[in-house]
N, C-alpha and C positions, 0 to 999 in steps of 0.2 A: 371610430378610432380610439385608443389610447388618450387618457389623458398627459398630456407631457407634466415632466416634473420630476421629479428622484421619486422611486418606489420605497413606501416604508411598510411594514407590517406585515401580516399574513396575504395581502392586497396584491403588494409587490411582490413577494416569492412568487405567487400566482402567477402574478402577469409575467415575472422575468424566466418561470418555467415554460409557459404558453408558448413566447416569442423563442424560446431555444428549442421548444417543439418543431415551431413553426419554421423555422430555419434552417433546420436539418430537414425535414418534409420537401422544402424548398429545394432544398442544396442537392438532394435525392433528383427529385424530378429534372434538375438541371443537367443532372448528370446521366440519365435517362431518354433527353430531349421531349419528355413530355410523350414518349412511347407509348403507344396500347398494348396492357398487358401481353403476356402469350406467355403458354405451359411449354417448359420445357424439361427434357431428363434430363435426372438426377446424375453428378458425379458423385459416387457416395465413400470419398474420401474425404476428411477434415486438415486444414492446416492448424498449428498453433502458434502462435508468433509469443514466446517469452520460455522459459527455460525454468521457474522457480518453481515452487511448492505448488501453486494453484497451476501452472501452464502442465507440469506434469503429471499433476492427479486428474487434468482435464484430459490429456492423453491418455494416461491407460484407464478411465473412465469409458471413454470411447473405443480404446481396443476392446476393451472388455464387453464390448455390445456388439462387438464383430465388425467395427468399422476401420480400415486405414486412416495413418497418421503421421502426418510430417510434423514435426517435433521443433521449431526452430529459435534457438539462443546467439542471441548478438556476442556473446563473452564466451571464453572459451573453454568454461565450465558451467555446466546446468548448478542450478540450487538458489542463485537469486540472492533475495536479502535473507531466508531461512542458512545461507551459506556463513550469517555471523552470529546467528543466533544460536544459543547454548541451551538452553532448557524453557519451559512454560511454568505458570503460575501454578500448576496443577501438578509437577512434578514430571514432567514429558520432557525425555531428552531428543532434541532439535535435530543434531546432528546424527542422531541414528535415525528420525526419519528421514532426514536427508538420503540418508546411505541408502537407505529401502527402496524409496523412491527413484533415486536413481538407477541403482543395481535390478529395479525391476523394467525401468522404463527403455533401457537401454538393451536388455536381454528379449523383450516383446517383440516376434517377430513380424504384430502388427504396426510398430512404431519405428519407424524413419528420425534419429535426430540428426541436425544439422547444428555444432556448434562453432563459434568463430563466422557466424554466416547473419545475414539482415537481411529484410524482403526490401527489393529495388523499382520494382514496378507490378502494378495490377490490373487486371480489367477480368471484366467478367459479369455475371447476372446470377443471383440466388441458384444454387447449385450445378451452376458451372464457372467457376470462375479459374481465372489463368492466372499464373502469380510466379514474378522473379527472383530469384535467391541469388545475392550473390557470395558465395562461399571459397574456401581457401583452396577446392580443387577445379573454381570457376565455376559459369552460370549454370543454374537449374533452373529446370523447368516443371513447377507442380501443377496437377487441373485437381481440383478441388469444389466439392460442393457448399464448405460454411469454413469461417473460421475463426478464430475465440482468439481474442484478444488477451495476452497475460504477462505482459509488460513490467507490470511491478512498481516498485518505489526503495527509496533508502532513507535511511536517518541523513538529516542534515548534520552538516558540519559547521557550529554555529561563530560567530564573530563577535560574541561579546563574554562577559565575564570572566575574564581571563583565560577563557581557552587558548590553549598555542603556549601561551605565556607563563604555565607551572604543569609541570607531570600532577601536580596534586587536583586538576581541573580535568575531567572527564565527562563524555558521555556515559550515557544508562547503556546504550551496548557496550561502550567499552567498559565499563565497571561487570559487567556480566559476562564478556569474557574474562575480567579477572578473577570473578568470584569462582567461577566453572570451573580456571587453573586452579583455585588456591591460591592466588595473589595477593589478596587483601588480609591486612591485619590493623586496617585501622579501625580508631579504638570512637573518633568521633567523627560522623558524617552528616554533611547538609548537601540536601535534595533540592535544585529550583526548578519549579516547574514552569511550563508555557515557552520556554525560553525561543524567542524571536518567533512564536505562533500567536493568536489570536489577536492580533497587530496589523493594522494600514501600512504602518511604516517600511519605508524603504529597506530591502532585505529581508522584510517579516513575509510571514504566509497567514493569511487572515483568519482560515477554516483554524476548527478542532482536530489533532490527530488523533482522537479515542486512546489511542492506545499506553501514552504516554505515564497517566495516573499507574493505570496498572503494573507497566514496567516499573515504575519508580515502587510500587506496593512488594514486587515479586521479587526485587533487589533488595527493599531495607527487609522483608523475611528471611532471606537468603543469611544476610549480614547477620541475626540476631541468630541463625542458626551456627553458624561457625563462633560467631562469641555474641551471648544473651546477657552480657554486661555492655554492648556496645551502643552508643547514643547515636539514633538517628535523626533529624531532624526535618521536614520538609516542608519548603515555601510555597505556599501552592497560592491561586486566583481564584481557580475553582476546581473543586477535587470531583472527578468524573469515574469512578467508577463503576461502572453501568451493570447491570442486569447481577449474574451468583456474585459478582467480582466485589462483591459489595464485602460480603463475608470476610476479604479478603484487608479491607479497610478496618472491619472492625479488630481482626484480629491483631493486624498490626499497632493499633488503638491500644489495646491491653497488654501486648505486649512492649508496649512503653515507646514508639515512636509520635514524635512531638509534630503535631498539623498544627503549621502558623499561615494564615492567611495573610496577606498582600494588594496593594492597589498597585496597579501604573505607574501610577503619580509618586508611590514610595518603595519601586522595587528593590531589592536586594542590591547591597555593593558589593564585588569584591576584590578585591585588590591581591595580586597573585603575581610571583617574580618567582622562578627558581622552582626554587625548594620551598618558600612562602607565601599561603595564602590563608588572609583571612576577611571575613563574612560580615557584613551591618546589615542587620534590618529591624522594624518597628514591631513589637509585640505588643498586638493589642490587647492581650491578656492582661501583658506589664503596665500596658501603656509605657512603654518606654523604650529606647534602642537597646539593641541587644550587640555585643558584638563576640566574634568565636572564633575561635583558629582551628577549628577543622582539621585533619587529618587528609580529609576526603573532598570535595565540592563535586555535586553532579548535577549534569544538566539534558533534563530532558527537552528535547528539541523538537521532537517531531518528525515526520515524515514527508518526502514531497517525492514525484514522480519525475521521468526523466521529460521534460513536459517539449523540449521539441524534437525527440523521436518520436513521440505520441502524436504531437501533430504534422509532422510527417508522414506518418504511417495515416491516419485521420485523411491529410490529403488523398493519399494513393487511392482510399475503399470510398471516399464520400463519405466520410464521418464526420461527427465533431467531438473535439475537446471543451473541458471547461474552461474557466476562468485563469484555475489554479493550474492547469496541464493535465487532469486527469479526464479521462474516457466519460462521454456523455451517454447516460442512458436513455432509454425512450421513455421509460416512467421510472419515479424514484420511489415510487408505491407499487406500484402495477407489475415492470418490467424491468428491473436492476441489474438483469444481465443481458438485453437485449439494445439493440442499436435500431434508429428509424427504418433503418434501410435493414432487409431480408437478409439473412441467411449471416450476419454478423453479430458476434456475442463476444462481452468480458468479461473477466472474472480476477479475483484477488487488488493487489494493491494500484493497479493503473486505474480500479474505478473510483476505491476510496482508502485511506489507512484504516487498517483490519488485522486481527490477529490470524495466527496460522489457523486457528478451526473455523475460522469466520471467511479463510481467505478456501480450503479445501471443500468448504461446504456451498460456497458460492460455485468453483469448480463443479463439482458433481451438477448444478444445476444447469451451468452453461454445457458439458458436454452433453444432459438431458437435453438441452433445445436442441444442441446442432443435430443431434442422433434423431431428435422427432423428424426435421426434413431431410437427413441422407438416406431416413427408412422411408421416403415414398420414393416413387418410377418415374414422376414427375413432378412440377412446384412453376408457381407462378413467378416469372423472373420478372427482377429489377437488379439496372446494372449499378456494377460499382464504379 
């Protein structure tokens, strides 16, 4: 047995991955009743349950392999969280792939979408499975052999540093829809990062959203490209920009955005009413407080899933969620878009926060699994 105790180190992820292996294996077979296996044929249509960027590249992924697809979005427009996004680090605008992608997925006369509609019940075994829709012209009825989870995530909408309480306190999307209009002409901005992430605390979300550093990166370049006299500033914990995005720090670096580092124990104040907000924090460059009146204050927050649709939907097929509400994979090395249980795959922001090429490219791999089993005649079931 386990030793009892709190897991610490590389020890505990270990153990706390094994036991959420083991748990879904569990939960599977419970749901199974401990059945012997048995081959049976393929339904070799696909569902998709989410409606954004990754749920629809995963659809016409799969039309494109000559497979049927039911398409299905809980909201009554496809496009998900890329629905507020304006452009990428890389200069990619957002809402023309939106447009593509929908104007394609929609015209595919192998893709079925359903929006305004949620799946209400399931049953079924690795390429046959039977699944209820209920939609605004009433119940459907899909038979389906796999299907991809794409669910999604949003920016949170945070409770501290004066959000709510001055137009001059924003999110990094919403300063990015303003910058995409032409909104912004302010002349001095402070960036806080982590805001109510990598935190215990009550209302906080523990994990990293990755994505956050970056956005804040692709926003103060944005800002110094409409005015390159403009002062940025940014509070960061710890500045994560991972893998090319790096390039992206440095360039911001010389071009004169100001990285101040931050503990917990001495985060950022701000104090925001109206039309007034301004900014305290310690520089430990200065060694000293600093204080600023800002023009701007942005707050990256981060991302979180809609975590009990997820486990709702988790109930219905025999899955599991994590901790945080996001989709549990069967390995986070091995199998990142696969589920314990057959013939079910995720892809995009219900697994983890991911940018749009990380979230389309995870897509193509989930519609790769499902298409591996709707192309054979038969498959070893296990029910959902």
């Amino acid at each position: 047995p386990a030793p009892e105790g709190p897991e610490e180190g590389a020890n505990g992820s270990a153990q706390a991955a094994a036991r959420a292996t083991l748990t879904q294996a569990v939960r599977s077979s419970w749901y199974t009743g401990f059945a012997p296996t048995v081959r049976e044929s393929v339904e070799q249509t696909a569902l998709v349950v989410g409606g954004g960027a990754a749920g629809m590249r995963t659809a016409l992924d799969l039309a494109a392999l000559g497979h049927s697809v039911h398409l299905v979005e809980q909201h009554e427009v496809l496009g998900g969280n890329l629905g507020t996004a304006r452009f990428t680090l890389k200069g990619g605008d957002a809402q023309t792939l939106l447009k593509d992608l929908e104007s394609t997925v929609r015209a595919h006369e192998q893709v079925q979408v359903y929006t305004g509609a949620r799946v209400v019940a399931a049953q079924g075994r690795v390429g046959a499975f039977r699944t209820e829709l209920e939609t605004a012209d009433g119940a459907v009825e899909v038979l389906h052999g796999a299907v991809a989870f794409t669910t999604g995530a949003s920016e949170v909408k945070p409770s501290c540093y004066g959000y709510g309480d001055s137009t001059k306190v924003v999110t990094q999307k919403e300063l990015e829809g303003r910058l995409a209009d032409g909104e912004v002409s302010a002349k001095d901005v402070v960036m806080i990062q982590c805001v109510e992430s990598r935190e215990t605390a009550e209302g906080c979300r523990p994990y990293c959203s990755r994505v956050c550093c970056t956005h804040a990166l692709k926003n103060a370049l944005k800002i110094l490209d409409a005015d390159p006299e403009a002062q940025v500033t940014v509070l960061y914990r710890d500045l994560r920009a991972y893998g090319a995005n790096e390039h992206a720090y440095r360039e911001a670096r010389d071009r004169g955005v100001l990285f101040v580092p931050f503990e917990l124990d001495q985060r950022p104040v701000v104090d925001a009413s109206g039309d007034s907000v301004s900014v305290r924090y310690t520089d430990p460059g200065l060694g000293a407080e600093v204080t600023d009146t800002p023009d701007l204050v942005t707050l990256s927050t981060g991302m979180a899933p809609d975590a009990a649709e997820n486990a709702r939907l988790a109930g219905l097929y025999g899955v599991e969620t994590d901790a945080n509400g996001f989709f549990r994979e069967k390995s986070a090395k091995a199998a990142t878009t696969d589920f314990t249980v057959k013939g079910l795959y995720m892809a995009g922001l219900c697994h983890a926060p991911k940018h749009i090429e990380e979230s389309l490219a995870q897509a193509g791999a989930a519609a790769g699994r499902c298409s591996a089993l709707l192309s054979k005649d038969r498959a070893s079931s296990e029910k959902a």
